[in-house]
C-alpha positions as CSV (number, residue, x, y, z in Angstrom):
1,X,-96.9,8.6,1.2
2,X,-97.6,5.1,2.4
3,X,-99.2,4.3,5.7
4,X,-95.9,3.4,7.1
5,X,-95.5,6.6,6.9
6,X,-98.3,8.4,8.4
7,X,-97.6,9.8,11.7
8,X,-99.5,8.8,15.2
9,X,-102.5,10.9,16.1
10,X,-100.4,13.6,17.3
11,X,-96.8,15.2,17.0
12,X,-94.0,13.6,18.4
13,X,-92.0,15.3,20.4
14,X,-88.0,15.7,21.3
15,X,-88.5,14.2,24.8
16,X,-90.9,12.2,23.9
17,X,-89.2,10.7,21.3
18,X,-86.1,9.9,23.4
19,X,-87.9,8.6,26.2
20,X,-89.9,6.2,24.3
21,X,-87.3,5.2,21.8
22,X,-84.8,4.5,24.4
23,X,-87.8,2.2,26.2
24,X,-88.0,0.6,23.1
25,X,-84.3,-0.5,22.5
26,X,-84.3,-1.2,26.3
27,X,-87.3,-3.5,25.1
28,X,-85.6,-5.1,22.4
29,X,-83.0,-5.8,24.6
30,X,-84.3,-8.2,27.0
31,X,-86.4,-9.6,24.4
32,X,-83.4,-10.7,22.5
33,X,-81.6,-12.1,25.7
34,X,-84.2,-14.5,26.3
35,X,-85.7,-15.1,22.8
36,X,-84.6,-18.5,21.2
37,X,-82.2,-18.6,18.8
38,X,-83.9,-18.9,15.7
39,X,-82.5,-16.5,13.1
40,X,-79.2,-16.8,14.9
41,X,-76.7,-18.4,12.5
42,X,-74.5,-20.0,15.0
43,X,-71.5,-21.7,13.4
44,X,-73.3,-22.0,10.4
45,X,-71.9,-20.6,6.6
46,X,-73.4,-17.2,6.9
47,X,-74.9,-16.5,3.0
48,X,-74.0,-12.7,2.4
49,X,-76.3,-10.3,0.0
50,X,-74.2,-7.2,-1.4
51,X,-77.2,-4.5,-2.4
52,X,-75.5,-1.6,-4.0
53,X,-71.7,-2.8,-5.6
54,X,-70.2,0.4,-5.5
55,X,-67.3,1.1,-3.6
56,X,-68.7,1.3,-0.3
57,X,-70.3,-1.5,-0.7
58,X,-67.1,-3.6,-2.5
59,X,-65.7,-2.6,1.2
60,X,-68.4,-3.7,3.2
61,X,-68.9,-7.3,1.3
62,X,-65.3,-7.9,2.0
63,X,-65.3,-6.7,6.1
64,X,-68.3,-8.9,5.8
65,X,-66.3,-11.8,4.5
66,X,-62.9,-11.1,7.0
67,X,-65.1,-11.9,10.0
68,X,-64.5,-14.8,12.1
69,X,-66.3,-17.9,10.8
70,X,-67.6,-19.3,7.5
71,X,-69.2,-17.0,5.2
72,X,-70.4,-16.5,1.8
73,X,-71.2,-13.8,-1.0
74,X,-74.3,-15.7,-2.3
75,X,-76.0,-12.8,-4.0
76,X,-75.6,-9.4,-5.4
77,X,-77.6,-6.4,-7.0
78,X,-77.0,-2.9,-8.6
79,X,-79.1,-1.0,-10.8
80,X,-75.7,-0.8,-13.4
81,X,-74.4,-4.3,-14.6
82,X,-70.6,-3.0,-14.8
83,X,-70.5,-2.3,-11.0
84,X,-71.8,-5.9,-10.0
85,X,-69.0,-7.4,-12.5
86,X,-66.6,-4.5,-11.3
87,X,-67.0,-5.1,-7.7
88,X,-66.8,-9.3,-8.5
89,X,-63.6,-9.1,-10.4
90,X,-62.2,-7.1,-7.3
91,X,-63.3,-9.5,-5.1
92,X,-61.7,-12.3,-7.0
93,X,-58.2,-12.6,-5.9
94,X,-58.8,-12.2,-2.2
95,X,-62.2,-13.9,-1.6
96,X,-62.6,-16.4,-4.3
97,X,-63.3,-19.6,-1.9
98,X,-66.1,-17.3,-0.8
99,X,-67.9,-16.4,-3.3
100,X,-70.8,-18.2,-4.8
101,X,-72.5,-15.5,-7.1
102,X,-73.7,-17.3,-10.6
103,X,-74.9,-15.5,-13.2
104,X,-78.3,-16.3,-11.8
105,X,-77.9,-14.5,-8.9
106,X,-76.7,-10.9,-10.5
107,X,-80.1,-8.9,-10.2
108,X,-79.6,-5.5,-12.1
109,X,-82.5,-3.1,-12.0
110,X,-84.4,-0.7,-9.2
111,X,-86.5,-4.2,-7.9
112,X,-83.3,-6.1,-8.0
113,X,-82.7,-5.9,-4.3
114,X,-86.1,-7.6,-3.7
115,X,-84.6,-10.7,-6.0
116,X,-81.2,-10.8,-4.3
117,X,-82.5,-10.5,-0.7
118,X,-85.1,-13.8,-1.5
119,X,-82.7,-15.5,-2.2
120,X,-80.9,-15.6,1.6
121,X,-82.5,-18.0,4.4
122,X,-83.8,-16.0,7.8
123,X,-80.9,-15.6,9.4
124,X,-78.6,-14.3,6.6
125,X,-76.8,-10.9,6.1
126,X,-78.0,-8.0,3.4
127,X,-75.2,-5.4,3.1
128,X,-77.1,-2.0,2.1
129,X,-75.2,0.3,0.4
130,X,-76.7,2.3,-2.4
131,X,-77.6,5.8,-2.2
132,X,-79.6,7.1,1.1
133,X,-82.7,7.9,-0.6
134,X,-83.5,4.2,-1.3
135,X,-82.5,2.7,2.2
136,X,-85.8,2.7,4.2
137,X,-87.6,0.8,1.5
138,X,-84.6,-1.9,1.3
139,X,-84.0,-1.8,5.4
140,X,-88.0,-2.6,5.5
141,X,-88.0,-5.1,2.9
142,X,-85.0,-7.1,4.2
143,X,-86.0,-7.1,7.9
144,X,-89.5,-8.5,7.2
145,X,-87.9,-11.5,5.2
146,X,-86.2,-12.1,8.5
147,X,-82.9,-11.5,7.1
148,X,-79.7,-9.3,9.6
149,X,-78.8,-5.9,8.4
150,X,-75.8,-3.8,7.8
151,X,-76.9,-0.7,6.5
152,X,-74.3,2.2,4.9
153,X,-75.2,5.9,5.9
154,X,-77.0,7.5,5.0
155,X,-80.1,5.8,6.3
156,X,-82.9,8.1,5.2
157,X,-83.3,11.7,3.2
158,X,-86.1,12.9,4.7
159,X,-88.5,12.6,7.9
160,X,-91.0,9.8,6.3
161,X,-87.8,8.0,5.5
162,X,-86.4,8.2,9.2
163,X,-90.0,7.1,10.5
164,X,-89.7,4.4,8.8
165,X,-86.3,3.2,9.3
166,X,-87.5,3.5,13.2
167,X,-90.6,1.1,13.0
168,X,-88.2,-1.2,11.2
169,X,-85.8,-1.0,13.1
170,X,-88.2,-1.8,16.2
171,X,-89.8,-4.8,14.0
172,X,-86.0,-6.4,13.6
173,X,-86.3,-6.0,17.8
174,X,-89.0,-7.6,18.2
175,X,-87.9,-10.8,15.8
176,X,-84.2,-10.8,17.2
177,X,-82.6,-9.8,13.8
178,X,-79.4,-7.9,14.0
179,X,-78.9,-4.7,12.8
180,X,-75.5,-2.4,12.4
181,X,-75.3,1.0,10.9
182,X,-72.3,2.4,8.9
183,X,-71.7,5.3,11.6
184,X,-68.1,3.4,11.8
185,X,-66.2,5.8,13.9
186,X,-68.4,4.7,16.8
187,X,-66.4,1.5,16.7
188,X,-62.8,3.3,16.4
189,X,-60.8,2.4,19.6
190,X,-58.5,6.1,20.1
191,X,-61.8,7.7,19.5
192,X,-63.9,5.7,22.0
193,X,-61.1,6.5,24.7
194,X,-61.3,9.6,23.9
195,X,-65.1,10.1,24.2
196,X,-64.8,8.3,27.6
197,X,-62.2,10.7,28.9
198,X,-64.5,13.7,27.9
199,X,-67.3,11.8,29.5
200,X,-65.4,11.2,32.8
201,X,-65.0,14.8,33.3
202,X,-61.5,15.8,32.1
203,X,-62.2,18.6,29.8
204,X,-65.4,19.5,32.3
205,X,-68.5,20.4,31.3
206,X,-69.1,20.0,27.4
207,X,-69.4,23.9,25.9
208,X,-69.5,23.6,22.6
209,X,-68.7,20.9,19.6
210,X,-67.6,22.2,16.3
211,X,-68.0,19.8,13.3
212,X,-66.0,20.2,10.1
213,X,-65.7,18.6,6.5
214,X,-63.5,21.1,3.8
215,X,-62.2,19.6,1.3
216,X,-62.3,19.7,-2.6
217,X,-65.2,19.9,-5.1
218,X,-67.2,17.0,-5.4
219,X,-67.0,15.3,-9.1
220,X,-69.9,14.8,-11.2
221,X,-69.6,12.3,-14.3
222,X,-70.6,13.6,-17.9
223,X,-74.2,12.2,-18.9
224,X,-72.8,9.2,-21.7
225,X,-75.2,9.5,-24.7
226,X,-78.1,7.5,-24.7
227,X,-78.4,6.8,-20.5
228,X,-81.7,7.9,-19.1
229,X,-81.5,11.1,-16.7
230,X,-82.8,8.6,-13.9
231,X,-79.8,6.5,-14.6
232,X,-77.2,9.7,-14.5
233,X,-78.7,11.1,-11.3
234,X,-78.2,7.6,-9.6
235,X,-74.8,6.8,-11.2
236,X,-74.0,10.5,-9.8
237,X,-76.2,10.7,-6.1
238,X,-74.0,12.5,-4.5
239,X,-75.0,15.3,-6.5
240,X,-78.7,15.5,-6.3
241,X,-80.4,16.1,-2.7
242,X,-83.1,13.8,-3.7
243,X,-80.6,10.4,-3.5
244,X,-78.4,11.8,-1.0
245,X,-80.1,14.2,1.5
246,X,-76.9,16.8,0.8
247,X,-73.7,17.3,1.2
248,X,-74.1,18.4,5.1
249,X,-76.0,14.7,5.3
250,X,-74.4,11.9,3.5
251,X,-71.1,14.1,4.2
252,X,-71.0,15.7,7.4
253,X,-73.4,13.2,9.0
254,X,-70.1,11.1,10.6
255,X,-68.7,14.1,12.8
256,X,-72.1,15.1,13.5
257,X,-72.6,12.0,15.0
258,X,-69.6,11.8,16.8
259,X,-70.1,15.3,18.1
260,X,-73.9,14.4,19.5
261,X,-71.8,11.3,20.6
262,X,-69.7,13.8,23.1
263,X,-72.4,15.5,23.9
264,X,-74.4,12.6,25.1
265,X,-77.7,14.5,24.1
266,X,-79.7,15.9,20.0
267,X,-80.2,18.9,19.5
268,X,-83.6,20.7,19.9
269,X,-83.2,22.7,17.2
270,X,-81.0,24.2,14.7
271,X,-80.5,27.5,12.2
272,X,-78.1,27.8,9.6
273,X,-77.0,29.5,6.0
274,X,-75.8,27.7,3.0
275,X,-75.7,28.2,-0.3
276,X,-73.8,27.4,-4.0
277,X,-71.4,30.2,-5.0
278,X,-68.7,29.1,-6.9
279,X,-70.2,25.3,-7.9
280,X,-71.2,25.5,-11.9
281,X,-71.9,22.0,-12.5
282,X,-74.9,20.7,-13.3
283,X,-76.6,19.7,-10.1
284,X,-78.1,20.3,-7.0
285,X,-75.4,20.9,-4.7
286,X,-74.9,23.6,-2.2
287,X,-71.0,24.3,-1.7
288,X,-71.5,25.1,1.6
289,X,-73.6,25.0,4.4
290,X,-73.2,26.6,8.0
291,X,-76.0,24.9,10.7
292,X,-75.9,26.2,14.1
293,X,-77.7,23.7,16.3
294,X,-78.4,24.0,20.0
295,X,-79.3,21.7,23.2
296,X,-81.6,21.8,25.7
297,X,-79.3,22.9,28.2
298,X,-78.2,25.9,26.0
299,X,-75.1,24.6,24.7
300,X,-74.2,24.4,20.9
301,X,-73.2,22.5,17.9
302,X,-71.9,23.9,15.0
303,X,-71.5,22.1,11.7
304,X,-69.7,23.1,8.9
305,X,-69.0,21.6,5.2
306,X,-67.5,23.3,2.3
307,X,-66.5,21.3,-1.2
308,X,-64.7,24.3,-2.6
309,X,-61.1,24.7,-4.1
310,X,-58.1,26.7,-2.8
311,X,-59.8,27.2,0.4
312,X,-58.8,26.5,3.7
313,X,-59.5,22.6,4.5
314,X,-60.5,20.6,7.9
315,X,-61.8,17.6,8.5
316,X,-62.4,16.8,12.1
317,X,-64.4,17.8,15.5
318,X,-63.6,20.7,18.3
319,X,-64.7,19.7,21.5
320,X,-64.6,22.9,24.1
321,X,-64.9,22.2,27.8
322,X,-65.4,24.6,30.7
323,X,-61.8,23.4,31.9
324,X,-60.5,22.0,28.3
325,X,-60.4,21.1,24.8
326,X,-60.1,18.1,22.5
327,X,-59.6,17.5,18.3
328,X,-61.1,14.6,17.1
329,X,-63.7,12.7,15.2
330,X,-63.7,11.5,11.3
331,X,-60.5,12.4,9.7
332,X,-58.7,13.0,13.1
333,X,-56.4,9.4,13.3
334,X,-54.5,10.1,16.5
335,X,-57.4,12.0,19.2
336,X,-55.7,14.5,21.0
337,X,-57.0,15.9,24.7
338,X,-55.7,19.5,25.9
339,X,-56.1,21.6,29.1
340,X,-57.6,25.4,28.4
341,X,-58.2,26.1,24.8
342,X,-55.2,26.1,22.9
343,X,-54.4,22.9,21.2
344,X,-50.8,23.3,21.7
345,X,-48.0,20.2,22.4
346,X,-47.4,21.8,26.2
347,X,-51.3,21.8,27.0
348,X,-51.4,17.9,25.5
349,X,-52.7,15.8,29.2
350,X,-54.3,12.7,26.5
351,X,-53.2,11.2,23.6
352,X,-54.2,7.5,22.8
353,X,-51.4,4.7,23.5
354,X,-52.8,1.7,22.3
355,X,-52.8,-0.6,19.2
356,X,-54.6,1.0,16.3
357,X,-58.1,-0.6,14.8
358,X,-59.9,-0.8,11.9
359,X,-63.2,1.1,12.4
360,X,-65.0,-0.5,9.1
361,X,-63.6,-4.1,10.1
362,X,-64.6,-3.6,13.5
363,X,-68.6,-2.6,12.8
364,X,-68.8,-6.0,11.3
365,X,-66.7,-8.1,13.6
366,X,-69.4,-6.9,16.1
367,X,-72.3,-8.0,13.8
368,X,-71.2,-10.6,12.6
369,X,-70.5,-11.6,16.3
370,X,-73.6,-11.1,17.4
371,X,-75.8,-13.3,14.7
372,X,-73.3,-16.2,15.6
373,X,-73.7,-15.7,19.4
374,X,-77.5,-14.5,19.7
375,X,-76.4,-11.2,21.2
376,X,-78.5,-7.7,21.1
377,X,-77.5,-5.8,18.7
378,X,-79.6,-3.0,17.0
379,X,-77.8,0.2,16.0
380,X,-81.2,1.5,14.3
381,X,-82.1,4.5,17.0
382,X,-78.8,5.5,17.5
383,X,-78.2,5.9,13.4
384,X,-81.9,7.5,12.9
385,X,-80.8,10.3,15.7
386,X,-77.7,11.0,14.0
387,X,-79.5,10.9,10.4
388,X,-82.2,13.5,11.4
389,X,-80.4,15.7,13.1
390,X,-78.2,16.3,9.8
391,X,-81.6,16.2,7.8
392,X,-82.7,19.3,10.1
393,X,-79.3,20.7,9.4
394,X,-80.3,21.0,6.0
395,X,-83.4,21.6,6.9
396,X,-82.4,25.0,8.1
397,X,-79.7,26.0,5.7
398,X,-81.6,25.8,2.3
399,X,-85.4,27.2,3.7
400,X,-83.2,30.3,6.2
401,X,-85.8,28.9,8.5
402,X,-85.1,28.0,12.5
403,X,-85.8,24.1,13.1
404,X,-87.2,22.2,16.0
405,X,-86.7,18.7,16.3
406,X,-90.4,18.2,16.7
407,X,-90.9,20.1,13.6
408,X,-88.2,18.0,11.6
409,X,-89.2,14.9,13.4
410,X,-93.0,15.3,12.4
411,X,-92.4,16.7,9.2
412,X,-94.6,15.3,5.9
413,X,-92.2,16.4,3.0
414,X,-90.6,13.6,0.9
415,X,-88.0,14.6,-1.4
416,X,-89.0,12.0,-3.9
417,X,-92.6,10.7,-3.5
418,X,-93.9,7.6,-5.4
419,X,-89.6,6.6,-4.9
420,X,-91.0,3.1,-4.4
421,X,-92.9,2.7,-7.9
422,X,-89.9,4.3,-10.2
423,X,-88.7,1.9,-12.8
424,X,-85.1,2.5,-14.6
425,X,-87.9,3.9,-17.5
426,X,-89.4,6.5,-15.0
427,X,-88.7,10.1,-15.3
428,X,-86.3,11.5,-12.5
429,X,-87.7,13.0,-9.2
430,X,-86.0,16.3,-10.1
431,X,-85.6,17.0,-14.3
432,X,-83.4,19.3,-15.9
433,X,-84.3,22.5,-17.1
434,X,-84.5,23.8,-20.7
435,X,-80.8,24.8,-20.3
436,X,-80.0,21.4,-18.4
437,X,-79.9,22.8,-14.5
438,X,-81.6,21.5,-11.9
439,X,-83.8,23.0,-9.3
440,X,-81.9,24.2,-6.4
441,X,-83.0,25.7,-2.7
442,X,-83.3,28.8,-2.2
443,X,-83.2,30.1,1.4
444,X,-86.4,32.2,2.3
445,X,-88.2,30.4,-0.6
446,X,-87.7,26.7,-0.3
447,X,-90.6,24.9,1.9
448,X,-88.8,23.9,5.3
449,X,-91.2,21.1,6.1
């Protein structure tokens, strides 16, 4: 673990991590409204780095590139060759005026975000979007190059990793960089209105918040002959903790969010189950987790994510009120408000009415917005939060332990230590077994923190 990572003298704790965090945004705030505008691009061409060319990042480069004023894709970088020429060709038809990305500047390798992020001016975009577990090192790296930030969730895997991403995230403050986080449903308008009316009172008192994602089985690709196991496990990172913090992280993380979101609070701790009972492929994933979270006021959160066929499916968020209820959240298009309990069409009292919005076009309108007009803008806390309070979801569900915030907060385990000095040559954090499985938790076994 590097220093970066070392925690202060003693443990942080829940309230005093809120308290100072929110000084330090409120910090960062009036330092940006009076700082001059030096990294602020103005009506400049913005130059645009795409790190990760998969197909959340393919999206993000081309929100990038539908903002208002002149931009450009200058560089790009992947650890697989066929994605950056993949995600190019895509781009082609819609974007080509735009795009600037020679030969010279395709970097393709586990350094090559370093090469494509030196190549922007202080002042430029990086769009981060591989998988979680790499995030802190590349949010670090781009921020003290004086470069903006949009960053894809997940933003860390572990606690070291969310430590991290909060001293950077202070560090952009502090130079007037710009920083968004892909926690898009913050940004969708029937789903802020909503929040607002539960805010202002019309369901009462918030009870209880119910998060769900049940879909399907996640896919895993067949290991081609000849590629490395550090080159499957990437290719494949949704399957292996280590890359993607687990399915209740990189997965359920969005209606998490937007369930703290309603709440207006984090959890202080959490307790959950989870484990992998029909899943056969080879891989780390649980097929379902159950974390039961509660507040400091008593109320709870419960979050639940199943990727199992034939089952029962739901994508969305329950709000429960002491006079009301609400649906909502990720996957729920049209948020609907109800009096009493029953989400029936007679106890409807709010639907939204206006236009709809693009929530992934919006989160970089607002960046982009920002960088040209010197505004604040520094979604770093407010996507750490949201990140670590999934992290001690799974925290809980794969040791069967009970989890503070304080203890997840403060905790010392990295899922892959020494992630900085792999090379595409290294051996895999996790290897496969004589019979090709990997290592998976085991509640009441596996270390909690």
């Amino acid at each position: 673990m590097g220093m970066q990572d070392k925690k202060a003298s003693s443990p942080t704790t829940r309230r005093e991590f809120l308290a100072a965090s929110s000084k330090a945004v409120a910090g960062a705030a009036l330092f940006n409204a009076i700082a001059a505008r030096s990294y602020a691009a103005e009506n400049n061409t913005i130059k645009i780095a795409l790190v990760g060319c998969g197909g959340r990042g393919g999206g993000a480069v081309s929100q990038a590139m539908s903002t208002k004023g002149p931009t450009k894709l200058w560089a790009v970088a992947d650890v697989f060759e066929q994605r950056i020429s993949g995600t190019l060709n895509n781009l082609q038809n819609r974007f080509s005026s735009q795009m600037e990305v020679p030969p010279e500047r395709q970097f393709v390798g586990l350094d090559a975000f370093k090469k494509a992020i030196d190549t922007l001016d202080k002042g430029d975009v990086v769009l981060l979007a591989t998988a979680p577990a790499f995030r802190p090192i590349h949010f670090e790296y781009a921020v003290k190059k004086g470069v903006h930030v949009f960053m894809e969730k997940s933003f860390a895997v572990d606690a070291p990793g969310i430590r991290r991403v909060l001293k950077t995230g202070q560090l952009a403050a502090e130079k007037g960089l710009k920083v968004a986080g892909g926690l898009m449903s913050r940004h969708y308008k029937p789903l802020e209105e909503a929040v607002a009316q539960i805010h202002q009172g019309l369901i009462g008192d918030v009870i209880t918040c119910w998060a769900y994602r049940m879909h399907g089985p996640v896919g895993i690709g067949a290991k081609p002959p000849g590629r490395k196991e550090l080159a499957h496990q990437i290719a494949n990172y949704s399957c292996f903790t280590w890359l993607n913090g687990s399915f209740i992280v990189d997965w359920l993380i969005h209606n998490i969010d937007v369930c703290c979101w309603v709440k207006n609070d984090w959890p202080a701790s959490v307790q959950g189950m989870g484990g992998r009972q029909t899943r056969k492929e080879p891989d780390q994933l649980f097929d379902h987790y159950a974390a039961e979270y509660s507040f400091a006021d008593g109320t709870r959160m419960h979050a639940q994510g199943r990727h199992i066929t034939k089952c029962y499916d739901f994508f969305g968020d329950i709000i429960h009120g002491a006079k009301g209820s609400a649906v909502l959240g990720e996957g729920i298009p049209s948020p609907r408000i109800f009096k009493g309990h029953k989400q029936t069409s007679q106890n409807l009292v709010w639907s939204y009415k206006g236009a709809a919005s693009d929530q992934y076009q919006v989160e970089h309108d607002l960046l982009f917005d920002a960088i040209r007009n010197d505004k604040p803008w520094n979604e770093t806390e407010r996507c750490a939060k949201s990140c670590l309070t999934a992290i001690m979801g799974r925290m809980a569900c794969e040791s069967g332990k009970m989890i503070t915030w304080e203890e997840a907060l403060n905790s010392d385990l990295e899922l892959a230590p020494g992630l900085e000095n792999l090379t595409m040559d290294s051996d895999a954090p996790v290897m496969p077994d004589a019979n090709g499985q990997y290592p998976v938790a085991m509640p009441g076994q596996t270390q909690a923190f």
